[in-house]
NUGUVEX-455481 format. One line per field, with one value per residue (C-alpha): residue number from 1; residue in one letter; x, y, z. Coordinates in steps of 0.25 Angstrom, whole numbers. Each point is the difference from the previous one (the first is absolute). Layout:
BEGIN
vomi NUM, ...
loti A, ...
u X, ...
v Y, ...
w Z, ...
//
This chain:
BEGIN
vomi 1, 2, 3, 4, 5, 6, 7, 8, 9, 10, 11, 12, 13, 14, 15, 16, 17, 18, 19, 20, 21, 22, 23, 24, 25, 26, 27, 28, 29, 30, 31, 32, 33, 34, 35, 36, 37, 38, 39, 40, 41, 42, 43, 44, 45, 46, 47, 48, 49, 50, 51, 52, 53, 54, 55, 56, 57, 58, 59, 60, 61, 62, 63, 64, 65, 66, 67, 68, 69, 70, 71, 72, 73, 74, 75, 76, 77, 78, 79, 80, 81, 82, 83, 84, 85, 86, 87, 88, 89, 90, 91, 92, 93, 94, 95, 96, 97, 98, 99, 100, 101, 102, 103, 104, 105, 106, 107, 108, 109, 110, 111, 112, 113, 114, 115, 116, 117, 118, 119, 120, 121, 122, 123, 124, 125, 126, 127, 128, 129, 130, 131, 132, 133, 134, 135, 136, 137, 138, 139, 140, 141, 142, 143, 144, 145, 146, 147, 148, 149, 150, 151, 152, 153, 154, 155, 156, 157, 158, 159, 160, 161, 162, 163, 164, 165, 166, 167, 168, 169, 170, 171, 172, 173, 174, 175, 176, 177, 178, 179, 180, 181, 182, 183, 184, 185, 186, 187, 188, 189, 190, 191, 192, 193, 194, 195, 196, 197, 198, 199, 200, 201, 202, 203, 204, 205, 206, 207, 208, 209, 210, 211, 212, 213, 214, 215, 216, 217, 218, 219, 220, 221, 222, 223, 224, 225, 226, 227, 228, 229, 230, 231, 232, 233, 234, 235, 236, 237, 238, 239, 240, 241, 242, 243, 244, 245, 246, 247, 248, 249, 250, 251, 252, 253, 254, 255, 256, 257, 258, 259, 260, 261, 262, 263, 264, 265, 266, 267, 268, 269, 270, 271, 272, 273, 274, 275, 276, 277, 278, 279, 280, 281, 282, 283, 284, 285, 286, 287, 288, 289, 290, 291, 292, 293, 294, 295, 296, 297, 298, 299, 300, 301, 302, 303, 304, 305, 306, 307, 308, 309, 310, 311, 312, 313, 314, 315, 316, 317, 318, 319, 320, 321, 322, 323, 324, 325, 326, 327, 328, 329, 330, 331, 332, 333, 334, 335, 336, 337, 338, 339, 340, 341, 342, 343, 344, 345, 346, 347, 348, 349, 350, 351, 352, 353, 354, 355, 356, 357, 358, 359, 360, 361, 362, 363, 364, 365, 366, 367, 368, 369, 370, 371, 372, 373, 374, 375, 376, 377, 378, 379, 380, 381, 382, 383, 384, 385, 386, 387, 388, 389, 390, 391, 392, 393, 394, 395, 396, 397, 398, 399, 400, 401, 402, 403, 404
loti X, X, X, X, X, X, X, X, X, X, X, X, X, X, X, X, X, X, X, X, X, X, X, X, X, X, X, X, X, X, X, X, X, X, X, X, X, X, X, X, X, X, X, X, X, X, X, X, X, X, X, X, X, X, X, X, X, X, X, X, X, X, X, X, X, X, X, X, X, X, X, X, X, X, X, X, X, X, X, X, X, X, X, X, X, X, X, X, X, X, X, X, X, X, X, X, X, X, X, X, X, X, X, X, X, X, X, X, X, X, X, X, X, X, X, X, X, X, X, X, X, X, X, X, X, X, X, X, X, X, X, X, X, X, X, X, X, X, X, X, X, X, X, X, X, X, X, X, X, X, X, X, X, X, X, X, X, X, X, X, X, X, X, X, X, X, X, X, X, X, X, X, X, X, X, X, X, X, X, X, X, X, X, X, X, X, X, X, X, X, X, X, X, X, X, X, X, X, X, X, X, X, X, X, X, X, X, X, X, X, X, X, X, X, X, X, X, X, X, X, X, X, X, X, X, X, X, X, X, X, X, X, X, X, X, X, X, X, X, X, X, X, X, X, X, X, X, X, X, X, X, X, X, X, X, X, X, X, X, X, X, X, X, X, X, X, X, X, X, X, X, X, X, X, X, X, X, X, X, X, X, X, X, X, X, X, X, X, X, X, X, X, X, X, X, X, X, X, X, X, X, X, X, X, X, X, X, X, X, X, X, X, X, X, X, X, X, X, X, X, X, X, X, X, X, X, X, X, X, X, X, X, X, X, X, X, X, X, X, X, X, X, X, X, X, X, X, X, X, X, X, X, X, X, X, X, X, X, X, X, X, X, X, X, X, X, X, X, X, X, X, X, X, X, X, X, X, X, X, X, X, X, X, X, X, X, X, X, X, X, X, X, X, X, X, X, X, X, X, X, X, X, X, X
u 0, 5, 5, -12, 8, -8, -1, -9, -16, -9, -10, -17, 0, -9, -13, 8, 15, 6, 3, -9, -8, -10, -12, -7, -14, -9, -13, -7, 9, -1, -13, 2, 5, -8, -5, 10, 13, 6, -2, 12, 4, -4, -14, -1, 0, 0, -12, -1, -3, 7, 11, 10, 7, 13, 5, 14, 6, 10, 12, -2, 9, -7, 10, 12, 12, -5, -9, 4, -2, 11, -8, -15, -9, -7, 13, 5, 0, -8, -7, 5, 8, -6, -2, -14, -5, 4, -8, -11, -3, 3, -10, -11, 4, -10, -9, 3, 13, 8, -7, -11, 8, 4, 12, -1, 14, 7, 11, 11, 0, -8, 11, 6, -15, -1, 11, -3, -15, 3, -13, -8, -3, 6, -11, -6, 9, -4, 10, -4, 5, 1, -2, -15, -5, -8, -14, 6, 7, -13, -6, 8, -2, -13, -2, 11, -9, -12, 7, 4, -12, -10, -8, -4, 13, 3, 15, 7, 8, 13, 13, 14, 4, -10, 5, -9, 1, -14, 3, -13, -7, 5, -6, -13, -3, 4, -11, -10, 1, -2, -14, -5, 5, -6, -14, -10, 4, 14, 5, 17, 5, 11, 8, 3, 5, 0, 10, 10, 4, -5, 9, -1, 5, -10, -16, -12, -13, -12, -11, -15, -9, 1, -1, 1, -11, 6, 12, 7, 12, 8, -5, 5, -13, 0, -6, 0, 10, -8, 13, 13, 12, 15, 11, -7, 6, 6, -13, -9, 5, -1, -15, -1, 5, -10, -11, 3, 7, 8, 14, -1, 9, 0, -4, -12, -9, -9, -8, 7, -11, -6, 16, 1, -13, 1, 13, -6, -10, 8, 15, 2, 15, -4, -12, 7, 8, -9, -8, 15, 3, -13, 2, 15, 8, 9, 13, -12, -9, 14, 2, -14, -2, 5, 8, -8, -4, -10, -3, 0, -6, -10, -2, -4, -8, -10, -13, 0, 13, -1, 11, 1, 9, 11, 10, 12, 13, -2, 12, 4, 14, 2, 14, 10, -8, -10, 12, -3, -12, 1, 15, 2, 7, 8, -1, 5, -10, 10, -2, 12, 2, 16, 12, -2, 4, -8, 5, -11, -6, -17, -11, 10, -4, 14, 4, 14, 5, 15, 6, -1, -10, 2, -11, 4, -10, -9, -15, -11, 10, 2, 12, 2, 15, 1, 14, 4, -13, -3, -11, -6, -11, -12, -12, -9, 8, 1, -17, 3, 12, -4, 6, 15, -3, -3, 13, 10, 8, -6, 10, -2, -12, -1, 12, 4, 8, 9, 14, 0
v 0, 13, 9, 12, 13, 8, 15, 10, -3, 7, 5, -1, -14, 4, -8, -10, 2, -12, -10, 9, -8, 10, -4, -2, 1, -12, 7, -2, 5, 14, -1, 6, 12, 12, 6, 11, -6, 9, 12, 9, 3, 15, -3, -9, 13, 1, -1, 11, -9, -11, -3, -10, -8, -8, -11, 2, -5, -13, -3, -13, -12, -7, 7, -2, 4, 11, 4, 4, 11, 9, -3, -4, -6, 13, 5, -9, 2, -17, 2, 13, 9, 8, -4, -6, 10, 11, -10, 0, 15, 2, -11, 6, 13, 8, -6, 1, 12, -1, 11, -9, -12, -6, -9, -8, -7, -2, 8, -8, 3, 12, 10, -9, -1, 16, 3, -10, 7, 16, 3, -5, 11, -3, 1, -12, -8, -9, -6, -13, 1, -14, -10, -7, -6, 7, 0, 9, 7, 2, 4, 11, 6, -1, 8, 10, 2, 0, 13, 7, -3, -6, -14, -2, 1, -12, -4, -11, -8, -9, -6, 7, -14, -3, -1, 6, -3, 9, 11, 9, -14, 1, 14, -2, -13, 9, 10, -11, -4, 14, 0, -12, 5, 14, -10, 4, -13, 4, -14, -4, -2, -9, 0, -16, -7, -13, -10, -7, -11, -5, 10, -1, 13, 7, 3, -6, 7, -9, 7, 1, 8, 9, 14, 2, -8, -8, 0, -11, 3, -11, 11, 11, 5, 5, -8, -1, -11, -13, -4, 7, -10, 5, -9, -15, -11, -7, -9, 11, 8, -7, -2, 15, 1, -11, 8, 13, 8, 12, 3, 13, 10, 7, 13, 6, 10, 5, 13, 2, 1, -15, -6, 5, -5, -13, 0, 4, -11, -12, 3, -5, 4, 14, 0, 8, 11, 4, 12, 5, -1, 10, 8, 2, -7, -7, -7, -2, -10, -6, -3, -7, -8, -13, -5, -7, 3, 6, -11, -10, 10, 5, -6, -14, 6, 10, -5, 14, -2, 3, -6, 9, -10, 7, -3, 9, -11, 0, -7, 1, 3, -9, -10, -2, -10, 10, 7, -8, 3, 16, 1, -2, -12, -7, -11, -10, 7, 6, 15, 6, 14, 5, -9, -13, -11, -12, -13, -12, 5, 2, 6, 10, 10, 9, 14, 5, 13, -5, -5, -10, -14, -11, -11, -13, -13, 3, 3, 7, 6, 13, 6, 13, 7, 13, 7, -10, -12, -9, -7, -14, -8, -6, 9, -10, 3, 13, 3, -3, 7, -1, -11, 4, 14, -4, -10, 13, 8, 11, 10, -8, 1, 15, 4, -11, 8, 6, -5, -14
w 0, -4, 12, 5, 4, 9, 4, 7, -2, -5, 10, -3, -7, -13, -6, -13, 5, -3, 13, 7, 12, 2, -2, -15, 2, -12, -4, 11, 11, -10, 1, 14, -5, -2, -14, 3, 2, -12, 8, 3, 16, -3, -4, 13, 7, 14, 10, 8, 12, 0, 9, 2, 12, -2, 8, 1, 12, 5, -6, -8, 4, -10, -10, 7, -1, -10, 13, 12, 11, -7, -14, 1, -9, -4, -5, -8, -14, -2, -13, -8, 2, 12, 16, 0, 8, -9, -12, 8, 3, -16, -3, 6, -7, -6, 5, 15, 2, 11, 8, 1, 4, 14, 1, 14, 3, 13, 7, -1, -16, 0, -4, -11, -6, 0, -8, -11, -1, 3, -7, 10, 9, 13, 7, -9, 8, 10, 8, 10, 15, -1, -13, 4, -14, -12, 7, 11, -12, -6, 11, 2, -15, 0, 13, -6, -13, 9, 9, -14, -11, 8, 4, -16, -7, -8, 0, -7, 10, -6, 3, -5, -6, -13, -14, -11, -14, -5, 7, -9, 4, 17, 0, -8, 10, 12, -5, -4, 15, 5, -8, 10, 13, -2, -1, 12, 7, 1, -3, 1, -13, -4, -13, -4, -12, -8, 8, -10, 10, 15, 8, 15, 2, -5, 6, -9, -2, -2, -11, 7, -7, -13, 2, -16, -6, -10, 3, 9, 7, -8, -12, 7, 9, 13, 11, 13, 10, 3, 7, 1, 5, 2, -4, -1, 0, -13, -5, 6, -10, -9, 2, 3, -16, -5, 7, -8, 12, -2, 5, 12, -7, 12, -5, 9, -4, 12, 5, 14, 9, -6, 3, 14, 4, -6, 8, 12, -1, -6, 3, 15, 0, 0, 8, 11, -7, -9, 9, 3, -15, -2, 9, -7, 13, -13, 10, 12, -13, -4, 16, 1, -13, -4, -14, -11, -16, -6, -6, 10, 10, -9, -14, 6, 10, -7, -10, -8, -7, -16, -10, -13, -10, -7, -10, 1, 1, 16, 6, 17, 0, 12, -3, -7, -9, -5, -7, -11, -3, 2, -6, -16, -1, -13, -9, 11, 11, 7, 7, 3, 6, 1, -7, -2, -11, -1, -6, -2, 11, 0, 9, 10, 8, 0, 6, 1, 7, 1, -13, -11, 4, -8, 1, -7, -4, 12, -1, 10, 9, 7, -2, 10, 1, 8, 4, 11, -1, -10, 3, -10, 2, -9, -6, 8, 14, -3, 4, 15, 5, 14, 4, -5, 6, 13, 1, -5, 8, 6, -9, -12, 0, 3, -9, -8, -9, 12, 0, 6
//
């Protein structure tokens, strides 16, 4: 086989790049999109009042040694060329500008996470006492637009770690949604998408009823949850596909008021901060409330959540493996950021910072070199970094590119 030289990537994979591993949609995944899709970013426009909150906080051990608490996840630079909090405030852009947009991250990385967004006003920047989950994290953002625009102000909730490939089509679904949860009954609203394979990482949304007649949610309809379940087990998965499900996207779209009385009713954990956090005592709510997700404390609790399908190349940048889908790749399936030269090799996963990498007649491995760590291990071990993480060196796993 002949030899691949590598280089720098480039960032956005686009629809028909060759090797690419973002998603090709067959007719009927197309289907989903809207008649509009050819419209241009300016004649999205910009709703007047829509805002947005991001999820931007933890470091991401799952992405070590790239990750660490000198270089977090939202900084790091995982799909194109910019820090993935960065590529989400400009994805939601017209639609949602920054001064409409609050980042909620943690303290420990909060400085870092400024400097790579200095549009975002400052005061858009909501730093956690202590790190306590994302349904506390939405609690606090939704209290905060409460405070500033009031109880009826829908908002788009998301994580700082999606990959879009549609990004017209990421918007158009983002306002689709607004449409339903401005509805008198206030309903939550979920973004999801078509799963590709039974991933046990991700939550499963259950269609109910149709809320578009005509058009059932495997057609691309609106309808509301039957079941929402949050990282199923392999064979559940698998019968939640069969069954038509949709992947949770996790990409929210609320009135604020609805979302912080559906977790003052169903969200236990935050049961006993929530009047401090109303009455703007922030540390004394983060002092009182307990850790958990929004969507294992809220999604699987609630029987008014609506699923809005969408198909806009949604991918969780959440390890190292989903690099291949997200990165343009080669021939051979390899994606490859930094120098590297591969030889018979298939299926890598590699990223160099500190000089040449050379991978020879190995297949599905993940290849890491950083100025003082090289780390190797397979694709398939790569999704659960826990157990290697926990067995380091306290400064290795801090610092791992410190002299040693």
């Amino acid at each position: 086989m002949a030899e691949q030289p590598h280089s720098s990537m480039p960032g956005q994979p686009s629809p028909g790049v060759p090797g690419s591993t973002t998603t090709t949609f067959d007719e009927a995944e197309l289907a989903f999109m809207t008649s509009e899709q050819s419209d241009s970013d300016s004649e999205l426009g910009t709703d007047s009042t829509l805002w947005a909150v991001v999820f931007a906080g933890g470091i991401g051990t799952r992405f070590w040694p790239l990750s660490t608490p000198l270089r977090p996840k939202p900084l790091l630079c995982l799909v194109g060329d910019r820090p993935l909090i960065a590529d989400t405030l400009r994805r939601l852009q017209p639609l949602i500008p920054p001064e409409r947009t609050l980042v909620l991250t943690s303290a420990d990385i909060a400085d870092a996470v400024r400097a790579a967004i200095p549009d975002l006003p400052e005061k858009n920047m909501l730093v956690e006492p202590r790190p306590l989950g994302t349904a506390a994290a939405l609690a606090w953002g939704a209290q905060e637009i409460i405070n500033r625009t009031g109880r009826s102000t829908v908002f788009c909730a998301l994580h700082a770690d999606l990959s879009a490939q549609y990004e017209d089509e990421f918007r158009r679904s983002i306002r689709r949604a607004a449409t339903h949860a401005t509805a008198d009954d206030a309903p939550l609203v979920a973004i999801g998408t078509r799963p590709t394979r039974p991933d046990t990482g991700f939550g499963y949304m259950l269609g109910g009823a149709e809320l578009e007649p005509g058009i059932t949610m495997s057609e691309g309809g609106a309808c509301t949850v039957a079941r929402f379940v949050e990282k199923p087990g392999p064979l559940q998965a698998e019968e939640f596909i069969a069954e038509g499900a949709m992947w949770n996207a996790g990409i929210y779209v609320w009135q604020a008021g609805a979302v912080m009385d559906a977790l003052q009713a169903h969200t236990t954990e935050l049961a006993d901060g929530l009047a401090y956090l109303t009455s703007g005592k922030v540390d004394r709510f983060f002092g009182m409330v307990q850790s958990v997700s929004i969507e294992r404390g809220l999604l699987e609790r609630i029987d008014s959540l609506v699923c809005i399908p969408s198909s806009f190349g949604w991918d969780d940048v959440g390890t190292w493996a989903c690099l291949r889908r997200v990165r343009e790749l080669d021939d051979t399936g390899n994606g490859v950021i930094g120098d590297a030269l591969l030889v018979g090799a298939e299926s890598n996963v590699v990223h160099t910072e500190a000089g040449r990498v050379v991978v020879y007649g190995v297949n599905s491995l993940l290849v890491v070199s950083l100025p003082g760590v090289t780390f190797v291990t397979s694709l398939e071990k790569a999704a659960e970094l826990t157990p290697l993480f926990e067995g380091l060196p306290k400064e290795l796993r801090r610092n791992p590119v410190a002299d040693l």
